[in-house]
C-alpha positions as CSV (number, residue, x, y, z in Angstrom):
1,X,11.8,30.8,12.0
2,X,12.9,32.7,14.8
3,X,13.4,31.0,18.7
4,X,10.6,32.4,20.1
5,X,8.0,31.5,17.3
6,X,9.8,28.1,17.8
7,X,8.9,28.1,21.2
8,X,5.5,29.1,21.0
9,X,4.8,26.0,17.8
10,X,6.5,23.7,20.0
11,X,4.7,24.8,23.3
12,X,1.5,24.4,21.4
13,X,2.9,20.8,20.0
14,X,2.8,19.8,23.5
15,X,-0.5,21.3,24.4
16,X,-1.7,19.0,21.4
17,X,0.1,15.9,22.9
18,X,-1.7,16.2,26.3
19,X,-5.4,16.8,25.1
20,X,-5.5,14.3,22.0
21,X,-6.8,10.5,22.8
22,X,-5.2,7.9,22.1
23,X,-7.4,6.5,19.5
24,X,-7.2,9.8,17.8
25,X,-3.4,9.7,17.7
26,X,-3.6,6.8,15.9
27,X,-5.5,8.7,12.8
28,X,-3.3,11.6,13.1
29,X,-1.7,12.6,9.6
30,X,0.9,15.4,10.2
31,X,2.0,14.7,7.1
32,X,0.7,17.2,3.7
33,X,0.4,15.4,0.6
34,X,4.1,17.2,-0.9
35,X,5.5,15.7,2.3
36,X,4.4,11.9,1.4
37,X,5.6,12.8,-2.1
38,X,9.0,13.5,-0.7
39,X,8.9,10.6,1.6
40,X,8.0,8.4,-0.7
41,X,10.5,9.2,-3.2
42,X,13.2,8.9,-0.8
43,X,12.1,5.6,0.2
44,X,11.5,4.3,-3.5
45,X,15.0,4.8,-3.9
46,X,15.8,3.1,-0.9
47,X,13.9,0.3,-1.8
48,X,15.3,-0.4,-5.5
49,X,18.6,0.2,-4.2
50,X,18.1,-2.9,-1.3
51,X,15.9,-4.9,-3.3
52,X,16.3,-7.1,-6.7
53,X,14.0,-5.5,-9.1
54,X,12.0,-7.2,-12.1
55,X,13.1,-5.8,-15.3
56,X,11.1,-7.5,-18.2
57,X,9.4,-4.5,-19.8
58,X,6.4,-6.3,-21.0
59,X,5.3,-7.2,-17.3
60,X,6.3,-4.1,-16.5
61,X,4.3,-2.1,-18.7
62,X,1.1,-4.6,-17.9
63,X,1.4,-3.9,-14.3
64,X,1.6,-0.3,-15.0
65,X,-1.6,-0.1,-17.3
66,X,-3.5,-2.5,-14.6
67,X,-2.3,-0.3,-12.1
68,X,-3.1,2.8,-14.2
69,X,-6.3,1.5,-14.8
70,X,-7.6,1.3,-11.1
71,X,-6.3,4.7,-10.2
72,X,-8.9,6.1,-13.0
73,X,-11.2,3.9,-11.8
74,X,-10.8,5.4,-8.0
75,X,-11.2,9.1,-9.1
76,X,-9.1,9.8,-6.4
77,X,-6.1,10.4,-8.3
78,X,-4.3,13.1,-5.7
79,X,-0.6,11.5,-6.6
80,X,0.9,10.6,-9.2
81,X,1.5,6.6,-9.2
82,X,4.2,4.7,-9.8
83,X,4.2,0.3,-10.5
84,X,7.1,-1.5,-9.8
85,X,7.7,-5.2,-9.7
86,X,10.2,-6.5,-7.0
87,X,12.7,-9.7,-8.8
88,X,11.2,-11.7,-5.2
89,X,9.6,-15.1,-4.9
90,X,7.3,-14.2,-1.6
91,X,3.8,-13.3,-2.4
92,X,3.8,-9.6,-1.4
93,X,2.8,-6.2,-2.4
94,X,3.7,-3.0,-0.7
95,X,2.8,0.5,-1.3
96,X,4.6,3.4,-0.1
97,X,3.2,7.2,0.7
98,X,2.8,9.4,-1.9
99,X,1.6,6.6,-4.9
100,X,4.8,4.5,-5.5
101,X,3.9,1.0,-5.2
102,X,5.4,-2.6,-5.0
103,X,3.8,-6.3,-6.3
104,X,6.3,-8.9,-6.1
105,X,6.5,-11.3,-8.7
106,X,5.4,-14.1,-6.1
107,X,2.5,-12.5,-6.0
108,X,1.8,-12.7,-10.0
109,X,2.3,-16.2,-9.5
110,X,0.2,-16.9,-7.4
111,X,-3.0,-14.7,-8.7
112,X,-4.8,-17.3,-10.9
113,X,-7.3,-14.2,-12.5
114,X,-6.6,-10.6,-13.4
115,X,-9.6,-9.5,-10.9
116,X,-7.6,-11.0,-8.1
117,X,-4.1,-9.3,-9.2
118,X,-6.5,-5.8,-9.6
119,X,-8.0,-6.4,-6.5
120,X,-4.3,-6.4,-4.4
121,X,-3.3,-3.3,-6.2
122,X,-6.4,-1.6,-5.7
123,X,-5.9,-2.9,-2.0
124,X,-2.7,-1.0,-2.2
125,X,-4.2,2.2,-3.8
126,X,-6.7,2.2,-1.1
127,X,-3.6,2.1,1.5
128,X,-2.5,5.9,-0.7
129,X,-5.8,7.4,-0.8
130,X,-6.2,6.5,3.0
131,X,-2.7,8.2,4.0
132,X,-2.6,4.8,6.0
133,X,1.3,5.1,5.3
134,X,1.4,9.0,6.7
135,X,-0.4,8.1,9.4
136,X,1.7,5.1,10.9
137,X,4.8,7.5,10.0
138,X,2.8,10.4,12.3
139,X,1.8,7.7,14.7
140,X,6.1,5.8,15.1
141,X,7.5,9.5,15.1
142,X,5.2,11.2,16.8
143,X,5.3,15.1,17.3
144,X,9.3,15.0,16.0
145,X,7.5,15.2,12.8
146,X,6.1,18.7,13.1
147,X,9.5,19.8,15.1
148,X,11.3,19.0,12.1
149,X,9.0,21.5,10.5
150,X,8.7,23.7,12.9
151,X,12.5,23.7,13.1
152,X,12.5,24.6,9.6
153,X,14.7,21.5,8.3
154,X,12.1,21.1,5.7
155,X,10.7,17.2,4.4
156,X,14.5,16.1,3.8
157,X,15.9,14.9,6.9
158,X,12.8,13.3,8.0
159,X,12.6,11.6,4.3
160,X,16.4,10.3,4.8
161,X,15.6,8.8,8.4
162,X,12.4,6.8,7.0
163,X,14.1,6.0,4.0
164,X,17.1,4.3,6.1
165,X,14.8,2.3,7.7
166,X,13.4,0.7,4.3
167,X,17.4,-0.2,3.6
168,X,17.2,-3.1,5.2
169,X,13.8,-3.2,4.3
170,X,13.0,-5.6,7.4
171,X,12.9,-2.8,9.3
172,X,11.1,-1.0,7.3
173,X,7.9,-3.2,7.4
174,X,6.9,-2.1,10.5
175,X,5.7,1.2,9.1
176,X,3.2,-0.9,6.9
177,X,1.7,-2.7,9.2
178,X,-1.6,-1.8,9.4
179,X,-4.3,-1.6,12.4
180,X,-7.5,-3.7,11.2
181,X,-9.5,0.2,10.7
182,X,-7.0,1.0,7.9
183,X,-7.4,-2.7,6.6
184,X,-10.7,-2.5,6.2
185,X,-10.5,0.7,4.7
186,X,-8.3,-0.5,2.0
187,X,-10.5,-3.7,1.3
188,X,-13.5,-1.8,1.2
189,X,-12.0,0.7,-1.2
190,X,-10.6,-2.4,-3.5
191,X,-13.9,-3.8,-3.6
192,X,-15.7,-0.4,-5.0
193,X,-11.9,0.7,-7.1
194,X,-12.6,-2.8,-9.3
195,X,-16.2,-2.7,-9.6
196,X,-15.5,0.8,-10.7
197,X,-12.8,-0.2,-13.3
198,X,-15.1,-3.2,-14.6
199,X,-13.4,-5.8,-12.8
200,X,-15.1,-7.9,-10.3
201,X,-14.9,-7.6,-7.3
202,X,-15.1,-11.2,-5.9
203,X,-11.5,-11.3,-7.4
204,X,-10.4,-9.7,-3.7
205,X,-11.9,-11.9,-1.8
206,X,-10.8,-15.3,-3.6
207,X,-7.4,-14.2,-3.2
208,X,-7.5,-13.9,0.2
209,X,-8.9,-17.4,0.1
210,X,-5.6,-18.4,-1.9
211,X,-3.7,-16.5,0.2
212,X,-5.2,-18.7,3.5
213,X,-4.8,-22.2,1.7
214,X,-1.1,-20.5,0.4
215,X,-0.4,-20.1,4.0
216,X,-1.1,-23.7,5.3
217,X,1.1,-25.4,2.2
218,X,3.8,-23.5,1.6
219,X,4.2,-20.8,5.1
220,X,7.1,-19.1,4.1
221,X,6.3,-18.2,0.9
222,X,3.5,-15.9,2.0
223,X,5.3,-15.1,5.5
224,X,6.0,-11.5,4.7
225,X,2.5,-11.0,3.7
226,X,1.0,-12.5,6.9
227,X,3.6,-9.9,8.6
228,X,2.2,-7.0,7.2
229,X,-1.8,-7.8,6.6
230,X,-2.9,-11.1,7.7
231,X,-6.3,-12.0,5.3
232,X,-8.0,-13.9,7.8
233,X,-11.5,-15.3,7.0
234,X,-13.3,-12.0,9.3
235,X,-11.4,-10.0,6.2
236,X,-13.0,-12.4,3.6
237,X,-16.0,-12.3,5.2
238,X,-16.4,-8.5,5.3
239,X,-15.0,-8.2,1.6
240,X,-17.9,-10.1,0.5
241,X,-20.2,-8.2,2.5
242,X,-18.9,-5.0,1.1
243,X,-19.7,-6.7,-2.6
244,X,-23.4,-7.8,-1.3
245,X,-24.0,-4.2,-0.7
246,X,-23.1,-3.5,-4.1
247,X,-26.1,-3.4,-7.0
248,X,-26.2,-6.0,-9.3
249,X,-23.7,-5.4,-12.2
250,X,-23.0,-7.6,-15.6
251,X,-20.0,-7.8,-17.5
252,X,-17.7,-7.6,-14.5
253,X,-14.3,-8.9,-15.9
254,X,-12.7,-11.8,-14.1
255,X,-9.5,-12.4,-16.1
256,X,-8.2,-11.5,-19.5
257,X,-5.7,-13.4,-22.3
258,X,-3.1,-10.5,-21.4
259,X,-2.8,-11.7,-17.6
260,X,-2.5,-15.1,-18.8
261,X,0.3,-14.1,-21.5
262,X,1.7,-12.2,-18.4
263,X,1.6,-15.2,-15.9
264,X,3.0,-17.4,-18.4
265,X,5.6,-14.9,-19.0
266,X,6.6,-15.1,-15.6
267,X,6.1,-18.6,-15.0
268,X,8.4,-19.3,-17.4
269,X,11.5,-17.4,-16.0
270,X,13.7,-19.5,-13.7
C-alpha cells in the first residue's frame, strides 16, 4: 500500500475513533475470521509451550468427541475446533479465537455429570461463535489492530504480540475476561448448544452451583476461574431462566458410563 492510501485509511481510522461510543467500542470486532484463525494458532502454541499438557489419549479423544459433539449441535460450525486438556489441578477452561479450546483436568474432576462438563465447553463454544475473544483483542489494542493492516504487516506480527502475552499465561488472562454481555451470551448459547446435542441443560447451571460451594471450601482451586468469569448466583439464575423458556423436552441426557470411565480415569492419576 502506498503512503498516501496509508494516510487516507489511517485518517479515516481516526474519524472512526472520534464518532464511535463507547459502549460500541466495546462490541467492535476488527478482527475477520482468518485473522482469529491466525491468532489463535499463534497463541495455541504459546499456550502448550507454557503450560503442562494432559496426554492420556483416551481422555483426550473423549473430550474431543464431547467437544465435537456440541459444535454439531451449535450449527455454527464457522472454525474448525480443536480440544485440549491442560496437565493442571485448578478448575478452568479457556477458549481461545478461532476454535482452539482449553478444559483443565481440575475441571473433569470436579464435573460430577457429562451435562455439566458439556455445558462448560459449550460455554466455551459460545465464547467462539460470539468473537468475545476478537472483540476484547479489538477492544485492549484498539485501532493498532487495523494499522497493522493498513500497514500491510499482515495477521503475523499482531499474532506474535498476543501470543507473547499468553507465555506467561497470567498475562494473558486478561484478554478473556469477559464483560457480563458476553457472559451471558455464552451461557445462553450453552443452554440452547446442549439441549440441541441432547444433553440437558440444567447440567450448566448445577455446575455453577458446584463451582459457588467449590469456591467457599477450597478458594484456590477455583481462583483462576473466579478471575476470568465469576458464576455468581444472578448467572445461575438467568441460566435457568433461559432453560424455562425452553419447550418441554424428554430424554435429555444427564451423564453417561463413558464420563464416568473418564472421571475415574482421571481420578485415578496422581
Amino acid at each position: 500500500m502506498t503512503p498516501l492510501k496509508v494516510k487516507k485509511s489511517l485518517a479515516l481510522i481516526i474519524a472512526l475513533a472520534i464518532f464511535v461510543s463507547c459502549a460500541a467500542v466495546n462490541r467492535l470486532n476488527f478482527l475477520s475470521p482468518k485473522d482469529e484463525v491466525a491468532i489463535g494458532k499463534q497463541t495455541a502454541r504459546e499456550v502448550e509451550r507454557s503450560l503442562r499438557m494432559y496426554r492420556d489419549p483416551i481422555v483426550l479423544a473423549y473430550i474431543d468427541s464431547l467437544g465435537q459433539a456440541m459444535v454439531r449441535a451449535s450449527a455454527l460450525a464457522q472454525f474448525q475446533y480443536h480440544f485440549k486438556v491442560v496437565d493442571a489441578p485448578e478448575v478452568n477452561a479457556f477458549a481461545l479465537p478461532g476454535g482452539f479450546l482449553y478444559v483443565n483436568r481440575g475441571l473433569i474432576k470436579a464435573a460430577s455429570t457429562e451435562s455439566e462438563l458439556a455445558g462448560v465447553i459449550g460455554h466455551e463454544i459460545g465464547h467462539v461463535v460470539g468473537h468475545h475473544g476478537a472483540r476484547q483483542i479489538s477492544k485492549r489494542y484498539g485501532f493498532a489492530v487495523l494499522v497493522d493492516m493498513i500497514a500491510g504487516r499482515g495477521e503475523t506480527s499482531l499474532a506474535r504480540e498476543i501470543a507473547a502475552q499468553f507465555a506467561s499465561f497470567g498475562t494473558g488472562l486478561a484478554l478473556l475476561k469477559y464483560g457480563r454481555l458476553a457472559e451471558r451470551e455464552a451461557d445462553a448459547f450453552a443452554v440452547q448448544c446442549a439441549v440441541n446435542a441432547g444433553i440437558d441443560p440444567e447440567g450448566v447451571a448445577r455446575f455453577f452451583q458446584t463451582l459457588l460451594t467449590l469456591h467457599n471450601s477450597e478458594p484456590k482451586g477455583v481462583e483462576v476461574w473466579f478471575a476470568t468469569h465469576p458464576p455468581t448466583q444472578a448467572r445461575i439464575d438467568f441460566v435457568r431462566a433461559e432453560i424455562a423458556k425452553l419447550p418441554p423436552t424428554d430424554g435429555l441426557k444427564k451423564t453417561s458410563i463413558r464420563f464416568d470411565q473418564i472421571r475415574a480415569r482421571v481420578l485415578a492419576r496422581r
